[in-house]
C-alpha positions in Angstrom: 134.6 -14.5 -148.5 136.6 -16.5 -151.4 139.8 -16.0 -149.4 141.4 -19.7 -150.0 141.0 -21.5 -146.6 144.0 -23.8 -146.7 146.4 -21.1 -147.5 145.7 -18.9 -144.6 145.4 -21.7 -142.2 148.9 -23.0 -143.7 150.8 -20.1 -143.5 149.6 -19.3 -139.9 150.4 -22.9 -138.7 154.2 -21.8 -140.3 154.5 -18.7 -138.9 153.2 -19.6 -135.3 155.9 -22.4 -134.5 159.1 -19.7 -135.5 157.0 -17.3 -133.1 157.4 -19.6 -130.5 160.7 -19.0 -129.4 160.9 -15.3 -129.9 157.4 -15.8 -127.4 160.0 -17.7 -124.8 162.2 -14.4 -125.4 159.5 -12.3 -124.3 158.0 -14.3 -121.5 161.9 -14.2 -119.7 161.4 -10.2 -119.3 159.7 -9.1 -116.4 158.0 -5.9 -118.1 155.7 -5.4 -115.3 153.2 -2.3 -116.1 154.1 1.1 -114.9 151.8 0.9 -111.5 154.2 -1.7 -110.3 157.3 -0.7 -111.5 157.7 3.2 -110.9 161.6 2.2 -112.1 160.2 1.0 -115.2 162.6 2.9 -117.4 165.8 2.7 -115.6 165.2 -1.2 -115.2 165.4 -1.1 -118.4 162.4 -3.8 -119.2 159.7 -2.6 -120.8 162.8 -1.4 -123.3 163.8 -5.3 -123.9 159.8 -6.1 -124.8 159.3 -3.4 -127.2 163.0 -4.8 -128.6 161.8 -8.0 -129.3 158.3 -7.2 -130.4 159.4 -4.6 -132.6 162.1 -6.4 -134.3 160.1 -9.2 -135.0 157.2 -7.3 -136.4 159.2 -4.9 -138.3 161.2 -8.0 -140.0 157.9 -9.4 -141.6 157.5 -9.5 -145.5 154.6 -7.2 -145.9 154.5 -4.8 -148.7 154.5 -1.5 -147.2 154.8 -2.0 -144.0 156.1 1.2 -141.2 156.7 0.5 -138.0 157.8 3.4 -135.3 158.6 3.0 -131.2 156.8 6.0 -130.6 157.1 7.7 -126.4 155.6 11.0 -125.6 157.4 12.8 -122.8 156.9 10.8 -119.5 154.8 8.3 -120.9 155.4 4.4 -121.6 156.0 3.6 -125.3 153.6 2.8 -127.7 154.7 0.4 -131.3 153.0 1.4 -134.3 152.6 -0.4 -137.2 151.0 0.9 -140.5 150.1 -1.6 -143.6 148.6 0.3 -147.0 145.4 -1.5 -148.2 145.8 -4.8 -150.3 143.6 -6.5 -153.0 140.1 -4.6 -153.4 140.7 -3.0 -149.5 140.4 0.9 -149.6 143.2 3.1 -147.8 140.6 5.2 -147.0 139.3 2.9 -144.3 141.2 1.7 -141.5 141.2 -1.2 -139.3 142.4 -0.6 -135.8 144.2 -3.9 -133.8 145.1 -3.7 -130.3 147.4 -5.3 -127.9 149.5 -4.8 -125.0 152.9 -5.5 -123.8 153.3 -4.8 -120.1 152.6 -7.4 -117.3 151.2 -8.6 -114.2 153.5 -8.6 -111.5 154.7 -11.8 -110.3 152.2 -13.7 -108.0 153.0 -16.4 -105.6 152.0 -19.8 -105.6 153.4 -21.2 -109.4 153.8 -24.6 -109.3 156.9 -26.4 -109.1 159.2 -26.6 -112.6 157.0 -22.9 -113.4 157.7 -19.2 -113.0 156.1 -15.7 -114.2 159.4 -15.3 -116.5 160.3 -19.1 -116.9 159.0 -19.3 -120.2 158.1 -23.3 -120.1 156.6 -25.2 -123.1 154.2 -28.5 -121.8 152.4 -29.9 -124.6 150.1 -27.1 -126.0 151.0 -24.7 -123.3 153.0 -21.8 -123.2 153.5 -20.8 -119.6 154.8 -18.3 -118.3 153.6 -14.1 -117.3 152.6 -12.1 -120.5 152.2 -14.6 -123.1 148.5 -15.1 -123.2 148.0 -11.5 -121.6 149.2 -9.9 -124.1 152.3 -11.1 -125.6 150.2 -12.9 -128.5 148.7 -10.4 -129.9 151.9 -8.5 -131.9 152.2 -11.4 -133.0 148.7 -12.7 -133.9 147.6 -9.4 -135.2 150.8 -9.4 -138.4 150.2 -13.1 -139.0 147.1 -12.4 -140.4 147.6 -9.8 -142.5 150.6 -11.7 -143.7 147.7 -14.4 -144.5 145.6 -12.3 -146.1 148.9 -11.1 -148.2 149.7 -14.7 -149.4 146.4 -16.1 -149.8 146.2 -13.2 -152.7 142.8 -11.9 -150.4 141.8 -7.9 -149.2 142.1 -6.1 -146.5 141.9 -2.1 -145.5 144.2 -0.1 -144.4 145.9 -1.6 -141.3 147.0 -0.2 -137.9 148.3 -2.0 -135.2 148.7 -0.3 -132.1 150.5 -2.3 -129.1 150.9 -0.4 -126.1 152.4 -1.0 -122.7 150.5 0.4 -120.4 147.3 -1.6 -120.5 148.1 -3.8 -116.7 147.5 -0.2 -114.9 144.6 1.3 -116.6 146.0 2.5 -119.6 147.1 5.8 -118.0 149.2 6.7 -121.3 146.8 5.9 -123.8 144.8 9.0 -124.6 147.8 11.0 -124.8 148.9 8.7 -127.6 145.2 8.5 -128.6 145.5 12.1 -129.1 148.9 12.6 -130.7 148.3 10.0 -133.3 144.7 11.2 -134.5 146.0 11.7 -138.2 148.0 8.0 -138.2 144.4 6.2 -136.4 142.6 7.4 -138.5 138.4 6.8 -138.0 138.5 3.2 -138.2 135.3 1.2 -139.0 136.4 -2.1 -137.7 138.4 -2.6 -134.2 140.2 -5.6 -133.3 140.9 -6.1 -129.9 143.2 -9.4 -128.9 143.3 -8.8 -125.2 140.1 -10.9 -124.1 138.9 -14.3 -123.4 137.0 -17.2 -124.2 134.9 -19.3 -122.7 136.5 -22.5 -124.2 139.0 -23.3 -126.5 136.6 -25.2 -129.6 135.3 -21.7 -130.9 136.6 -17.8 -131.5 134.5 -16.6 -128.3 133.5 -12.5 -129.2 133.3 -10.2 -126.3 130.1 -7.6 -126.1 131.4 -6.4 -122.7 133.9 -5.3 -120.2 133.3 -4.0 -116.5 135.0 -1.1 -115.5 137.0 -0.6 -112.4 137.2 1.7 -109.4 140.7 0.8 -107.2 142.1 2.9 -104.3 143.5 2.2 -101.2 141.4 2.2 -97.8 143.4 3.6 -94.9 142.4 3.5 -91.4 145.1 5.4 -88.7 143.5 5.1 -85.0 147.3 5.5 -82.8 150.4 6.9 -83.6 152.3 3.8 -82.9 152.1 0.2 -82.5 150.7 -0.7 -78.7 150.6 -3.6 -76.3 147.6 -5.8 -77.2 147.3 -6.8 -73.9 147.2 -3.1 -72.6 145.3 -1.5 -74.4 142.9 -3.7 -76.5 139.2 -3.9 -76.0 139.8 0.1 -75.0 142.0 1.2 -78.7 139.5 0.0 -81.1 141.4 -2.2 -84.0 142.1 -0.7 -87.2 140.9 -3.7 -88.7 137.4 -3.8 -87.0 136.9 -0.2 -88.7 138.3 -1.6 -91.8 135.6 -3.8 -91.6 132.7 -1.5 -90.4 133.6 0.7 -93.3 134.0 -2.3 -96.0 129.8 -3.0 -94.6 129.0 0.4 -96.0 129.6 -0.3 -99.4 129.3 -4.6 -99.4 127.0 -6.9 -97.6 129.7 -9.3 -96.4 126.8 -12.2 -96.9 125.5 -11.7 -100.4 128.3 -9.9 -102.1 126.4 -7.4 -102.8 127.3 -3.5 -103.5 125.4 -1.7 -101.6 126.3 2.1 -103.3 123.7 2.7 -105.7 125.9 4.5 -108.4 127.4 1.2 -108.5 124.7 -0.7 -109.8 122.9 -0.5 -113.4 119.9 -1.9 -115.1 121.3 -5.0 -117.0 120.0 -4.6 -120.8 117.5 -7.0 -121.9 119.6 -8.1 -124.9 122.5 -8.6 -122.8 120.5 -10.7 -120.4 119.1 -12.8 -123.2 122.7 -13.1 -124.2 123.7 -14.8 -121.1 120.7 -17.0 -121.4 121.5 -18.6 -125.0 125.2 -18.7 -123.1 124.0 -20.6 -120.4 122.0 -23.1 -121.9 125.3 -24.1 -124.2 128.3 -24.0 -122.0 126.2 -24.9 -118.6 127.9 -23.1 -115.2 131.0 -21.7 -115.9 131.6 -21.3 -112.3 132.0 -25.5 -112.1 135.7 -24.7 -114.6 137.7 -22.7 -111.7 139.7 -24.5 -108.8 138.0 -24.2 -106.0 138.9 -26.1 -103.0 137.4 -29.2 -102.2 133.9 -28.4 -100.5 133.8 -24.9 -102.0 130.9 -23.2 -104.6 130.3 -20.1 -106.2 128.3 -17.3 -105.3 125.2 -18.9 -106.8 124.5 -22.1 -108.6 122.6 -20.2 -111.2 123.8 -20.7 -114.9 122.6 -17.6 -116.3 123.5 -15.8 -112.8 127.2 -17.0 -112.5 127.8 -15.3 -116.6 125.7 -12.1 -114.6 127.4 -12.0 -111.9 131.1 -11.7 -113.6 130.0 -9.0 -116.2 127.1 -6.7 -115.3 127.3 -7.2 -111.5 129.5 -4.7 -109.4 132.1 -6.6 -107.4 134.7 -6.0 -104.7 138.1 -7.6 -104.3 140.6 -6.9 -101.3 143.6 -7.4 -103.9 146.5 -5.9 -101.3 147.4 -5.2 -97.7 149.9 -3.3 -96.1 150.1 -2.9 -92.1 150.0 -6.8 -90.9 153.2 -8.6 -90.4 153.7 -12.3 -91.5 152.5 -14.8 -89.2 156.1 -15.9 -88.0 156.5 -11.9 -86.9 153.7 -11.4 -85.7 153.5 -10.3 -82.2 150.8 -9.2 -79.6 150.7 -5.6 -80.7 147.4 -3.7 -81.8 148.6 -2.0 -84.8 148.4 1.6 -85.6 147.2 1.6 -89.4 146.0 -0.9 -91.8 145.3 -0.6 -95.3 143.8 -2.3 -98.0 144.3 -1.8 -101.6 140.4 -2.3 -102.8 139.5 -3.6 -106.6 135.8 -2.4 -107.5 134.6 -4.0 -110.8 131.7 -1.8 -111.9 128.9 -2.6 -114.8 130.3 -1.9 -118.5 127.5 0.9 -118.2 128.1 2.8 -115.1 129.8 6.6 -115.0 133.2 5.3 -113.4 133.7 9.1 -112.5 130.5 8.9 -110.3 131.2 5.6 -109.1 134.6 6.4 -107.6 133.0 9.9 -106.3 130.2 7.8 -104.6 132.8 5.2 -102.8 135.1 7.8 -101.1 132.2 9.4 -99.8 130.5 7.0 -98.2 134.1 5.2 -97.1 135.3 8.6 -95.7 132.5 10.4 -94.0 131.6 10.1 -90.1 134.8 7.8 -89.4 133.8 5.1 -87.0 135.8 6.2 -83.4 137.2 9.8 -84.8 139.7 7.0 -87.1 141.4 9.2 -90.3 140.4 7.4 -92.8 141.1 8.1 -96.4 140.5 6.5 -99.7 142.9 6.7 -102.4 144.6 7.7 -104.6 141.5 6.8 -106.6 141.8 5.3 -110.2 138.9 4.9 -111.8 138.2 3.3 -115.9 135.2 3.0 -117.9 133.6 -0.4 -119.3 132.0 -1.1 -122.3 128.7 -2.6 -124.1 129.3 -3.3 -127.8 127.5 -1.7 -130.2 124.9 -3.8 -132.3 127.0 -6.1 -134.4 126.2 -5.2 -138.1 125.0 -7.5 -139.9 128.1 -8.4 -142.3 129.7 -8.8 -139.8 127.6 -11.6 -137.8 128.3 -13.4 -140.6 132.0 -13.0 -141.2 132.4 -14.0 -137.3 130.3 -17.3 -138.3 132.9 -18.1 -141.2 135.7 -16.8 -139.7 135.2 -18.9 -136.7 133.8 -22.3 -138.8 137.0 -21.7 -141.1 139.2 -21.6 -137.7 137.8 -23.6 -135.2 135.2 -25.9 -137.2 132.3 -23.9 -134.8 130.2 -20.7 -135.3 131.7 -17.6 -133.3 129.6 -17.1 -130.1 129.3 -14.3 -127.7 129.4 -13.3 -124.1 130.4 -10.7 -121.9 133.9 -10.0 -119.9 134.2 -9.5 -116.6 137.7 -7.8 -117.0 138.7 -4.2 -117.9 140.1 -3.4 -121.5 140.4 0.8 -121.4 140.8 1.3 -124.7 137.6 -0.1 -125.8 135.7 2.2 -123.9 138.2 5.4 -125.3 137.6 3.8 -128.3 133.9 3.2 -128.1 133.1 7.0 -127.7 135.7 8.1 -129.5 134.5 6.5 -132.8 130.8 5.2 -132.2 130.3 3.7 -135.6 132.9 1.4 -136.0 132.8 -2.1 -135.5 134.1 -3.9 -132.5 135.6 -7.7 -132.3 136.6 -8.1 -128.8 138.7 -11.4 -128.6 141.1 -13.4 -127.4 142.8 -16.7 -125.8 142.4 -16.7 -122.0 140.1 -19.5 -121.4 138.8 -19.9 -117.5 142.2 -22.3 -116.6 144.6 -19.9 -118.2 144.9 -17.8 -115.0 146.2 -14.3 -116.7 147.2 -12.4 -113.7 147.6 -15.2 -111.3 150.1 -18.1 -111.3 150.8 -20.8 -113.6 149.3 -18.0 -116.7 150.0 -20.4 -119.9 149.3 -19.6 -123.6 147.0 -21.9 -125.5 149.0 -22.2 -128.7 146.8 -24.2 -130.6 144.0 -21.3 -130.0 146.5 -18.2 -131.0 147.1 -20.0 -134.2 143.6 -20.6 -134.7 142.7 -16.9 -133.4 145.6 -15.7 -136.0 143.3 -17.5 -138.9 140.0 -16.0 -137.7 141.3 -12.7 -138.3 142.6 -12.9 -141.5 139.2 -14.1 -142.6 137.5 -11.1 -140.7 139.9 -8.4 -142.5 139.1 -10.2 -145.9 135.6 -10.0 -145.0 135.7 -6.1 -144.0 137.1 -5.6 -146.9 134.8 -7.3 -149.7 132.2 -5.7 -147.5 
């Protein structure tokens, strides 16, 4: 770990105020992922990102570098980038780095002066859809091999692999998984700059994700909209058998899932983990903008970091069937239907989870309703393996060396498919889950911003680690 501090952390500072612009570029395209964009390719979007990612990336100074826009047949495209060893690294091992390109979809309720692809710069702040999640990490990810290249220091053979179809589940990925088995290679480390962190005064490492279970719940009772008036109190309501069917699965009190194929054993390790978590950062429930009056599920330090990680959840993310307010008249309606986001423990079978849910939504329909539950989409999560113990250290440095803190760990409530595909795919290698998205930097939601300052700092850590992997 001689790698010369000030060099790396110079030439990253350098590099990340020219990336800012080409960032604003990117932020202006609304690449929304696949699932919700079905035009994707004749709008023409997703095109313009991998345009102005590639040609960035493939403009760096990096001996050796390949890059190729790789697209299977009916599949979003995939940018991969290839960098031979350097120093004392071996081309006989690879290290894997990930990010994505596609988006969110818009969300209402951006404040005024701000929009998903108004890329705005306010202080430290980038905001704006897709810079944080995932814009950053194209960039992030060839910075610091590009550190490591100037600072005279080591790394192994390098691939990055940025995909763009991470938003809806990574539906593409094993396909290009597959196809580019020689070109992956077995990689013994995995970087990973789709996560988040906990604060902005450390590099925060990710030893989770949940896994998710989404469909649709459809309830059909008439055959057409009826006079409320008329008929109601005899026409049961579609959204009373909504609800009946949503108290199978949740206890509307606690939050609870009540499927048992839902729910794990949280590892003891994991729960200590949250514990040491806990006791430093205190409830991170207190950092998120709840309305005046408002509190989490508990008040529980240790139970708030549980409950977004290794607890099952259920969000009603969608609706179709009720009209807006201002056209809404006195009509029972025939159908409703919600679009339902399970979050399941980075342990659970996601295949048995899903299978679990549409039975017990479908079966015995309250009133002889259809009632249907799908199209299903299901992912897995992930536990991390036990972090070597090189490693441990090279997170400390790398972390100290970036942030002036030792790394620290904690588990992600979110879905990253890769890292599971990954994970059993290639069960020695080494996993740093990271990232930039602190609790206020909303990544799906409005007012999404990019902590510059962090992505910089993020760009240094990893040129440390890949020195590190390599002196090994």
């Amino acid at each position: 770990m001689t790698i010369p501090d000030a060099t790396i952390a110079e030439h990253c500072t350098e590099v990340w105020d020219a990336v800012v612009p080409i960032l604003h570029d990117y932020i202006a395209i609304p690449n929304v992922s696949p699932v919700f964009d079905p035009d994707w390719r004749a709008n023409g979007h997703m095109a313009a990102a991998v345009d102005v990612i590639a040609s960035w990336c493939a403009g760096r100074s990096i001996p050796g570098l390949t890059l190729e826009v790789v697209e299977l047949a009916g599949r979003t495209p995939v940018i991969l980038i290839e960098v031979p060893a350097a120093g004392s690294g071996s081309d006989a091992d690879t290290v894997l780095l990930y990010g994505h390109l596609d988006k969110q979809p818009e969300m209402e309720g951006w404040r005024e002066g701000l929009g998903p692809w108004t890329p705005v710069l306010e202080g430290d702040r980038l905001y704006g859809r897709g810079g944080a999640d995932d814009g950053y990490a194209a960039f992030a990810a060839l910075t610091a091999i590009e550190a490591v290249h100037a600072a005279g220091g080591s790394h192994a053979r390098c691939v990055v692999l940025i995909e763009a179809s991470e938003e809806s589940g990574s539906p593409d990925l094993p396909a290009y998984v597959e196809a580019l088995a020689d070109r992956l290679g077995s990689p013994s480390l995995v970087i990973c700059l789709d996560s988040g962190c906990v604060d902005y005064d450390r590099l925060w490492v990710t030893t989770s994700l949940r896994g998710l279970v989404s469909a649709t719940l459809t309830v059909d009772i008439v055959t057409d909209g009826l006079h409320s008036g008329d008929v109601g109190g005899l026409v049961p309501s579609t959204f009373r058998i909504a609800r009946m069917l949503l108290d199978r699965v949740e206890d509307a009190s606690s939050g609870d899932i009540l499927v048992a194929e839902l729910n794990v054993t949280i590892p003891s390790d994991r729960v200590d983990e949250a514990t040491k978590t806990a006791a430093e950062i205190g409830r991170i429930g207190d950092r998120y903008p709840f309305v005046d009056g408002a509190r989490p599920t508990t008040d529980d330090p240790v139970e708030q970091l549980l409950a977004r990680t290794w607890r099952p959840s259920l969000s009603i993310v969608g609706v179709d069937g009720l009209p807006p307010l201002a056209r809404a008249g006195n009509v029972l309606r025939p159908r409703t239907s919600l679009k339902l986001s399970f979050r399941i423990p980075p342990t659970c079978d996601p295949a048995n989870a899903a299978a679990a849910l549409k039975t017990a939504l479908e079966a015995d329909p309250p009133y002889g309703a259809q009632v249907s539950f799908g199209p299903v989409e299901f992912g897995p999560g992930w536990n991390a393996p036990a972090t070597a113990a090189w490693l441990a250290d090279a997170l400390d440095h790398a972390s100290t060396r970036a942030f002036g803190e030792p790394a620290r760990t904690f588990g992600e409530g979110g879905s990253i498919p890769f890292m599971g595909m990954l994970g059993e795919k290639f069960p020695e290698a080494q996993f740093v889950i990271t990232g930039v998205l602190g609790p206020d930097a909303n990544a799906h939601g409005p007012n999404e911003y990019l902590h510059l300052p962090t992505a910089r700092r993020v760009s240094i850590a990893t040129a440390h680690l890949l020195d590190a992997h390599a002196t090994r």
